[in-house]
N, C-alpha and C positions, 0 to 999 in steps of 0.2 A: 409924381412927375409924369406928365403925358410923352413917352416916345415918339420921337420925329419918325416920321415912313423914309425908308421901307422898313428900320430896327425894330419896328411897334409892329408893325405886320409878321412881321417872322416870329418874336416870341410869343404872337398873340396864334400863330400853328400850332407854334410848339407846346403849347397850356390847353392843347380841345382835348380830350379823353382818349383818341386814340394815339396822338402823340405820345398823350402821359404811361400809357401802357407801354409804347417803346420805351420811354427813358427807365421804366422801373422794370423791365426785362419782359425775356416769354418764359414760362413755366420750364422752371430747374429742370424737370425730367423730358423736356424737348428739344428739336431743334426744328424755326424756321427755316422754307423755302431757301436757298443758297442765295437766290434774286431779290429778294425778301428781304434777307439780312444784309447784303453789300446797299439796298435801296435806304433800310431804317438807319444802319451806319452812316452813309454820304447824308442824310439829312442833319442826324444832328452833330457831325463835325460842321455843317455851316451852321446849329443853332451856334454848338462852342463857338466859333469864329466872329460868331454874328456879338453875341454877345460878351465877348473879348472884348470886341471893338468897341461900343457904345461904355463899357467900363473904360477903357483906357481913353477917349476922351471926355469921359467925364457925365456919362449921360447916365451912367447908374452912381452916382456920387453916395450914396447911404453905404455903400460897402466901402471896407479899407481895406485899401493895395497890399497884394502879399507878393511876396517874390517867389521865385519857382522854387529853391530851394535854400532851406532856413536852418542852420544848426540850433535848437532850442536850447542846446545844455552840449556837457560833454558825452551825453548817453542818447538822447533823441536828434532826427534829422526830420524836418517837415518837408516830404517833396510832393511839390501842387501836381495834380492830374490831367492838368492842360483841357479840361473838360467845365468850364465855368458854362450856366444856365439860368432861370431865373429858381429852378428848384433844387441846382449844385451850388447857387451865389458864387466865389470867388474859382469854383473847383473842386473834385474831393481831395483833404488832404488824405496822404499817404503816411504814415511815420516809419523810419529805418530807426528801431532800436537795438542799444546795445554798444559795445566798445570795444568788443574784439574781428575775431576774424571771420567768423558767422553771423549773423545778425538775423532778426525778426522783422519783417514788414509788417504792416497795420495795413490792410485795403489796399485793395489794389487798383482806384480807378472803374474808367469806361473802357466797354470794348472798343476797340476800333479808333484808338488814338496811340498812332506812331509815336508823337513826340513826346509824350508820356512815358514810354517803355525809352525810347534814346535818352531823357533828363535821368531816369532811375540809372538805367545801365553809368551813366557816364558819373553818377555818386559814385554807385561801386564801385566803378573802375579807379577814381582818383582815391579813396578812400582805402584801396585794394583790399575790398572785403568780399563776402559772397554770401547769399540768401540762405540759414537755417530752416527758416520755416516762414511761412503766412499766416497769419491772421486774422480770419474776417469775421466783421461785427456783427455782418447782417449781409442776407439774401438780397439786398435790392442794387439793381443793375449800376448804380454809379461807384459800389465799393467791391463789389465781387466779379464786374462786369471784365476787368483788365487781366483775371487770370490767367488765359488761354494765351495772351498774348507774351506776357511775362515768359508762361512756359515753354514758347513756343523761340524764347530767343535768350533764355538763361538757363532754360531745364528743367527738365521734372520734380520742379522744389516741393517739396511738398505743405498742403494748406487743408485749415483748420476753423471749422466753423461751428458754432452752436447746431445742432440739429432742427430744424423747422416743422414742426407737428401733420402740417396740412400737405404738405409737398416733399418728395424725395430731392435731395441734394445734388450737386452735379456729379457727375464721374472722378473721382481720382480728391475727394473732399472729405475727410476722416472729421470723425464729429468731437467738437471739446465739451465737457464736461462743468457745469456750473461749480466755481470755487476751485478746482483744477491750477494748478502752479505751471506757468511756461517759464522756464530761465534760459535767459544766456549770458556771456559773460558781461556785468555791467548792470543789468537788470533782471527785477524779478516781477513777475506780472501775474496776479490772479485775476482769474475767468469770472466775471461777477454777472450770472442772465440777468436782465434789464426787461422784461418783456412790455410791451405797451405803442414804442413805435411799430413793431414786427413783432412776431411772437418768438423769432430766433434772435434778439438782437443781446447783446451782450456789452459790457464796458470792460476793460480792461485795468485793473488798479495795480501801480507798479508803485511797491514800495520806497524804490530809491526815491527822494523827493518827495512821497505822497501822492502823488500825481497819477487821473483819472486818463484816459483815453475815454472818449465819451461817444463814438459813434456817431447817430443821430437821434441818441438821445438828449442831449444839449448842446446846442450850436454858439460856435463864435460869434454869430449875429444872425436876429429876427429869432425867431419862434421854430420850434418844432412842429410837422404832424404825425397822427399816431392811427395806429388801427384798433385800438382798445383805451376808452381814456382811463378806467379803472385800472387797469394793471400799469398805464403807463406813471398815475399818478401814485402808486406804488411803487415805482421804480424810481422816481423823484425823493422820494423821503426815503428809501434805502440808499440812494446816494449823499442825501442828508445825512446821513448817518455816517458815512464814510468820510464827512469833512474832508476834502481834498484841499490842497495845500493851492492847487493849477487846475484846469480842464485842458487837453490837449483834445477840440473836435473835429468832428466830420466834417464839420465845411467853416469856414471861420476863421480870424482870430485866436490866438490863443485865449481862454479866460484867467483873468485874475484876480478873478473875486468870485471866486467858485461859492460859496457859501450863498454872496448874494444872491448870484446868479441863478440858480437850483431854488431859490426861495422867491427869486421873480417869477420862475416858469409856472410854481402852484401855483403863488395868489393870480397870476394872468390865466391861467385855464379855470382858478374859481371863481371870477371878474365875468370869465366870457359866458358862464354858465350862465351867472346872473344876468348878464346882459340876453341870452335869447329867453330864459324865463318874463324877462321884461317885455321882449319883443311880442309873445305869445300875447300875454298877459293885457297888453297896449292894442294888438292886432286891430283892425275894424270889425274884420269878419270872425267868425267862430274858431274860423282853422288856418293855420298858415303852411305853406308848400317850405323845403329847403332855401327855394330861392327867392321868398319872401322873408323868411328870416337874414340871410347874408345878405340882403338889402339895406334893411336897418339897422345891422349889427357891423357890417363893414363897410362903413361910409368912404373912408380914404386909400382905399386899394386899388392898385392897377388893374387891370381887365384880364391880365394874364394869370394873376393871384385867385380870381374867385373861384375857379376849378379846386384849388386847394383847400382852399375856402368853405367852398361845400362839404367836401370831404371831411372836417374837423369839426361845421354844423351836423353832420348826420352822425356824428360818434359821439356827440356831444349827446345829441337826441335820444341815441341807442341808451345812454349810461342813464336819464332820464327819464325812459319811459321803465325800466327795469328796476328804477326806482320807485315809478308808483308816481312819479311827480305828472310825467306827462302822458298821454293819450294817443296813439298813432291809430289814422284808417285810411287808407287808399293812397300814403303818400302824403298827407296832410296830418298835419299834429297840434294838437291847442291843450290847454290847462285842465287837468282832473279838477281844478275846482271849480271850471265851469260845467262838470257833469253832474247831474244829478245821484242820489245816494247811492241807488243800483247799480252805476256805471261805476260807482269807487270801490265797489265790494267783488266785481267781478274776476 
């Protein structure tokens, strides 16, 4: 569906590379400019707003309406992040687990969104409970981004995240352990690493119910992206394994048909393999650029989408050429089997 201006203009900012760099944070062990940060903040509170809007009348209709916040059971609370985007869809959710007087959060959100940290505060407050501990799944800025703000008007709670190989962690974020038991009263939740969207990224399996907390390793609606397809298609058939009863995701609907759903994400990521092997393979020319394959290969996507798009073309590529299937030179990639013998042996 082609966006009416100015909605099409503003998400079409917010999808160019340095946008996308805001919304997925700066580097754990830094801090932007103070001018900087209040500048990246006041933009995409008007993407959220922006794209609030165009959801609520109806101009992103592929997504389903969620409410801010959702009891899912007598042990989870779903509360939305007030941060919806075209790469948050509906929001992150947040989850309050638990049924006593402490409780576990799951992610925590965007920086820089008041009404976010007032909708949490105001569960707890009617709920009268108070934060055990945090949770996060993953290093990237729409689930770990809302800590400071949390902290900075509920207290020094303290949070807990997978360790990240490439990058130090933020300040005051003690690292969990793969397979590691979190309990509180009500629920019991093992640390399960996921690696493949992020290389920190983690799901949560909480045995009451069966029930996966899935991150952005599988979403309530559209597809994932990942920064390794091979580990993340791994991560995919170890959640296979886990047969989960629900998915509880990072952005989304609830899933309820978890089985299917984890068995659609493979055969669609080994669908799109074959679909740029096809592309290569069809080409005119000898070699095709990134954005000569997302050409052919994603015909029906928004203009705001292809940036992401690429991104999942070139991991796609990355896992391909490592394979021996495909050939990369200058940015440009085409079929080993159009090389001759030398070029296959090298």
């Amino acid at each position: 569906m082609r966006l009416p201006h100015p909605g099409r203009r503003m998400l079409e900012l917010a999808s160019r590379p340095e946008a996308t760099q805001q919304r997925r944070g700066r580097p754990e062990s830094g801090r932007p400019p103070r001018a900087a940060h209040r500048c990246s903040g006041m933009l995409m509170r008007v993407v959220y707003k922006a794209f609030g809007w165009l959801q609520r009348f109806g101009m992103q209709g592929q997504l389903t309406p969620l409410p801010g916040v959702t009891a899912l059971s007598d042990t989870v609370t779903r509360v939305l992040g007030c941060n919806p985007s075209p790469m948050t869809l509906q929001g992150t959710n947040t989850y309050l687990v638990g049924t006593g007087k402490r409780r576990v959060l799951v992610d925590t959100g965007s920086s820089g969104v008041p009404e976010y940290v007032d909708r949490l505060e105001g569960v707890l407050r009617e709920a009268d409970v108070q934060l055990q501990e945090i949770v996060i799944t993953h290093w990237h800025s729409d689930h770990v981004g809302g800590l400071a703000d949390l902290r900075r008007r509920l207290g020094d709670i303290p949070a807990r995240k997978f360790p990240r190989p490439e990058a130090a962690d933020a300040p005051g974020v003690e690292p969990l352990n793969d397979g590691e038991v979190i309990t509180t009263e009500g629920a019991t939740l093992r640390v399960v690493h996921t690696p493949g969207h992020t290389t920190d990224h983690v799901v949560l399996h909480m045995s009451e119910g069966n029930v996966i907390f899935s991150g952005d390793c599988i979403l309530g609606e559209t597809t994932a992206v990942f920064e390794d397809l091979a580990d993340y298609m791994a991560s995919l058939e170890l959640l296979l394994q886990l047969r989960p009863s629900a998915i509880y995701p990072g952005h989304g609907p609830v899933v309820q048909n978890p089985i299917e759903k984890i068995q659609f994400y493979m055969d669609h990521r080994r669908e799109r393999e074959q679909q740029i092997l096809a592309a290569l393979r069809n080409a005119e020319s000898a070699s095709c650029t990134v954005t000569d394959i997302v050409t052919a290969v994603y015909t029906d996507i928004p203009v705001y989408m292809r940036r992401p798009a690429s991104v999942n073309v070139e991991h796609h590529l990355s896992k391909l050429v490592k394979e021996g299937l495909v050939a990369e030179e200058h940015g440009s990639y085409s079929l080993r089997e159009r090389h001759g013998p030398s070029d296959q042996q090298r």
